[in-house]
N, C-alpha and C positions, 0 to 999 in steps of 0.2 A: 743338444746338437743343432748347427744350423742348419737351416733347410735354404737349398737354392734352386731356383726353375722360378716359372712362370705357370700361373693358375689361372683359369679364365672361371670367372663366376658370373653369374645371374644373377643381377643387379632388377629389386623389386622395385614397383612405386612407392614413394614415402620416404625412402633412407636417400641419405646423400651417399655419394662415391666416396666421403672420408669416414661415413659410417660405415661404409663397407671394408676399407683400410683397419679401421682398428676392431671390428670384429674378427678380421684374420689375423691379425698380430695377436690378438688373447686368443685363438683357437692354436695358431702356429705355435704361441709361447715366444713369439720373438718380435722385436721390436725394426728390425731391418725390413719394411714394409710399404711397398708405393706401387698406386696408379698407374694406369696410362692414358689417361682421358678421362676426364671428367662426364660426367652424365649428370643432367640436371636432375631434380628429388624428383619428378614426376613423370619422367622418361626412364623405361626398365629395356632389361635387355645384356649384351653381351659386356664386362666388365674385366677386362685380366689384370692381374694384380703380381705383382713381382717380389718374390722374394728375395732375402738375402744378396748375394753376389749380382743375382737378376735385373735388381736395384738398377742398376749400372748401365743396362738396356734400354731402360723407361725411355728415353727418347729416341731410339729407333722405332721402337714397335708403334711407340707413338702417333710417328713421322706417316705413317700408313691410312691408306686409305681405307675408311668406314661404309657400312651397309647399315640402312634403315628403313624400316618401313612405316609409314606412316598415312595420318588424316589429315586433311587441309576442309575446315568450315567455309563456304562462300557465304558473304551477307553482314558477316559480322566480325570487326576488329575489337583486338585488345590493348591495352595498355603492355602487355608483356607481348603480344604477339603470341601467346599460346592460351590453351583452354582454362589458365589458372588466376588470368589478370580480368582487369575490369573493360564492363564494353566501352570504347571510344568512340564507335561509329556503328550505326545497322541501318539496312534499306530494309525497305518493305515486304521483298523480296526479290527473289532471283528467279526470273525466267530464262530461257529460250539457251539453257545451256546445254551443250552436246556433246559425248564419249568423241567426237573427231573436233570438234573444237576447243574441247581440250589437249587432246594428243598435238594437235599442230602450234597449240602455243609452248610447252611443254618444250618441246624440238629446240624452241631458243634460248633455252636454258642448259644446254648440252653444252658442253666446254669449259672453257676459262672464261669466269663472268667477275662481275663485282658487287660487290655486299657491300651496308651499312650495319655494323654491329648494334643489336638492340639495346637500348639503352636497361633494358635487366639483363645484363652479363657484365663476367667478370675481367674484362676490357679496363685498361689505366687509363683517365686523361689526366695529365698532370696530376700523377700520382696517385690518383682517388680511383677507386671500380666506380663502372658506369650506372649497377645497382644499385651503391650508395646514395649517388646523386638522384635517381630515380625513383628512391624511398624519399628525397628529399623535395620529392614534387619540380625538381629541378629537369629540364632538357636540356642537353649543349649538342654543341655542332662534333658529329666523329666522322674523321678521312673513313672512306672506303676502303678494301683491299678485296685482294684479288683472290678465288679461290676456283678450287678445278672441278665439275660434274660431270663427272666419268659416266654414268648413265642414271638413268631418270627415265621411269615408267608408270606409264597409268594402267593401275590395277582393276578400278571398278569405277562407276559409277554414282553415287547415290542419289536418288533425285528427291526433288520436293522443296521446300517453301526457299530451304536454306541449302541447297548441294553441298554434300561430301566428296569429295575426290581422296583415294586412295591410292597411295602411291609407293612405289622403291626407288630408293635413290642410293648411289655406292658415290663416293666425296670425297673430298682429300680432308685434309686435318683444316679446323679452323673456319669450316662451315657451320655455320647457322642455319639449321633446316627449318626454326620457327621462320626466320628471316626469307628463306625459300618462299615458304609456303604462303606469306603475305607479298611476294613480289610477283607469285605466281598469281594472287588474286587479280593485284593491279592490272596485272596482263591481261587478265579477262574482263577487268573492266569493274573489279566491287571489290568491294574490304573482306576479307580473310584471315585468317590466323589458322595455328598449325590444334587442330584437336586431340592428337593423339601420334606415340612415337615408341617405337622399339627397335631397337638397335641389335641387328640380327649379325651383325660380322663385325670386327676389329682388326683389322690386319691378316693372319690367318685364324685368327681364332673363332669360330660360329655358335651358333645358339644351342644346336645339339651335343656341343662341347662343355658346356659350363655347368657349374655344380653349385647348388644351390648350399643358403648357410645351413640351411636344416642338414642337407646330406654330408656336408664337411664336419657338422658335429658331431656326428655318430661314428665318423673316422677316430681307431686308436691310436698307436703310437706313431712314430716316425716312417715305421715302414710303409702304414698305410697314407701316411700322407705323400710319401714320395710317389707312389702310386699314381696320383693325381695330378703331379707336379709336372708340368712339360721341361723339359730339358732348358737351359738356356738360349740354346743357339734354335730352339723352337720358334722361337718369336723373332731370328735375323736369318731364314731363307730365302732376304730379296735380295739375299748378297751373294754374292760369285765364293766357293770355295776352292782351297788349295791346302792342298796335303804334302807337307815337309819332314824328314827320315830324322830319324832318334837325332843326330848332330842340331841340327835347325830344329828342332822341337824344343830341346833344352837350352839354345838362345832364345828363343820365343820366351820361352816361360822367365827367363834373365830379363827380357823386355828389351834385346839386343834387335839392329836393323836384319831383315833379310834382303838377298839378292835372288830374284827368279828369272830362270830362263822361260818365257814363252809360256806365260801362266794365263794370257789371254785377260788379264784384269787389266782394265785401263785405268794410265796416271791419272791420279785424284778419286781414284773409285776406292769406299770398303770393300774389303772382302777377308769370309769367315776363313784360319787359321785350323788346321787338324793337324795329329800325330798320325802314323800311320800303320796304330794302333787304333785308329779312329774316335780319341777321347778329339776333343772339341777345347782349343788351349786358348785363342786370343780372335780377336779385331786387327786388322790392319789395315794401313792404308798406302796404294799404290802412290809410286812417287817418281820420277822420271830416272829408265836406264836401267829398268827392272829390279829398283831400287825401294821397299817398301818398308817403311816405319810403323811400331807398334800405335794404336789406341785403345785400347782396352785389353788387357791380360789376365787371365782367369786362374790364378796361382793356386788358391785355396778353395780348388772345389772337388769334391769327391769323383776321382776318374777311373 
């Protein structure tokens, strides 16, 4: 039987995020199985993983902004920008750094800023990942882009030859927190890199939600996995919903337009679709004159 929901797991150090994909497809028994954000191998932390119909979703939940907590080294760069690459640069030290002198540079990183992607990510230039070329002892020139830090905190201090700054940051999609954490160096005036990173939220899903592989393998059949399982429509609560009577339910589910009076969802916005039996049936999309077309219809899933 297939299983459909969305599962948040506890992604360790060491595995990749497609290691953790196909250890739930052999534990599921099913091959309908993806991501919603990559995590690099040595950054652990919050991981949901989408099954079956759930599939479907992967770039919503995706689209969502993330929480991380992390280390930023002052003193010392890498070749990755994180604690796993080679040094490029160290000073002798770091003096005369302060818990208020960092908070107020900190502060100009709050908003919509711009990033250079590091050249170890999985970024295209002309076709190639920028890892590629950067195993190939190769640099090139990458555009900037634009991304959002919604809030950014200094947690502690650590002091001594080399300062740690420990930090929370909640991001949109598409941020580089290694990249953060070396521009936050600049800021203060020394070479940097990110030490350490765990990724505490994913959209709604948090750390004390996720279920490690040990604990999913000792799950028996179906019923206890469902147990686990967040519902679909768990992972699209940034969307407005609207509840339609047996008639309009079973257009929906035909994947026909609806017409609503004063649904409060404005044209070009999703929003989630219920019976009013409260099964959870489709995706829609507002469309002008109270006029809304399907995007995703959920025919085939256990209601």
């Amino acid at each position: 039987m297939t299983m459909h929901g969305i599962l948040p797991v506890f992604k360790p150090r060491g595995r990749t995020s497609h290691d953790m994909v196909a250890a739930i497809r052999r534990l599921a028994k099913q091959k309908r199985v993806g991501h919603t954000g990559t995590l690099d191998p040595e950054v652990e932390g919050v991981l949901p993983i989408c099954l079956g119909q759930a599939t479907r979703v992967v770039e919503y939940v995706q689209a969502l902004p993330k929480r991380y907590r992390g280390s930023l080294r002052l003193g010392v760069a890498t070749d990755t920008e994180d604690q796993t690459g080679q040094v490029t640069e160290q000073v002798e030290a770091v003096p005369d750094i302060t818990r208020e002198g960092v908070e107020s540079v900190i502060q100009r990183f709050v908003g919509e800023i711009e990033q250079v992607p590091p050249m170890y990510s999985a970024v295209k230039i002309e076709g190639k990942r920028l890892y590629q070329l950067a195993r190939e002892g190769k640099v090139v020139e990458r555009p900037s882009r634009k991304v959002t830090i919604h809030e950014l905190k200094l947690l502690e201090l650590e002091e001594g030859r080399y300062p740690v700054i420990h930090f929370e940051v909640l991001c949109s999609k598409g941020t580089y927190v290694r990249t953060l954490c070396v521009d936050l160096g600049k800021a203060l005036g020394y070479p940097a890199h990110m030490a350490s990173l765990i990724r505490v939220q994913s959209g709604p899903f948090r750390l004390e939600d996720c279920y490690t592989i040990a604990e999913l393998e000792a799950l028996g059949g179906p019923a206890e996995w469902k147990s686990v399982l967040t519902p679909i429509d768990g992972g699209l609560t940034h969307f407005p919903a609207v509840t339609v009577n047996g008639v309009d339910a079973k257009k929906v589910l035909d994947g026909g337009w609806l017409t609503l009076d004063e649904s409060g969802v404005e044209a070009g916005q999703l929003f989630r679709v219920y019976a009013d039996t409260g099964a959870f049936l489709a995706l829609y999309r507002m469309g002008s004159a109270g006029r809304a077309k399907p995007e995703k219809v959920f025919r085939d899933v256990e209601r």
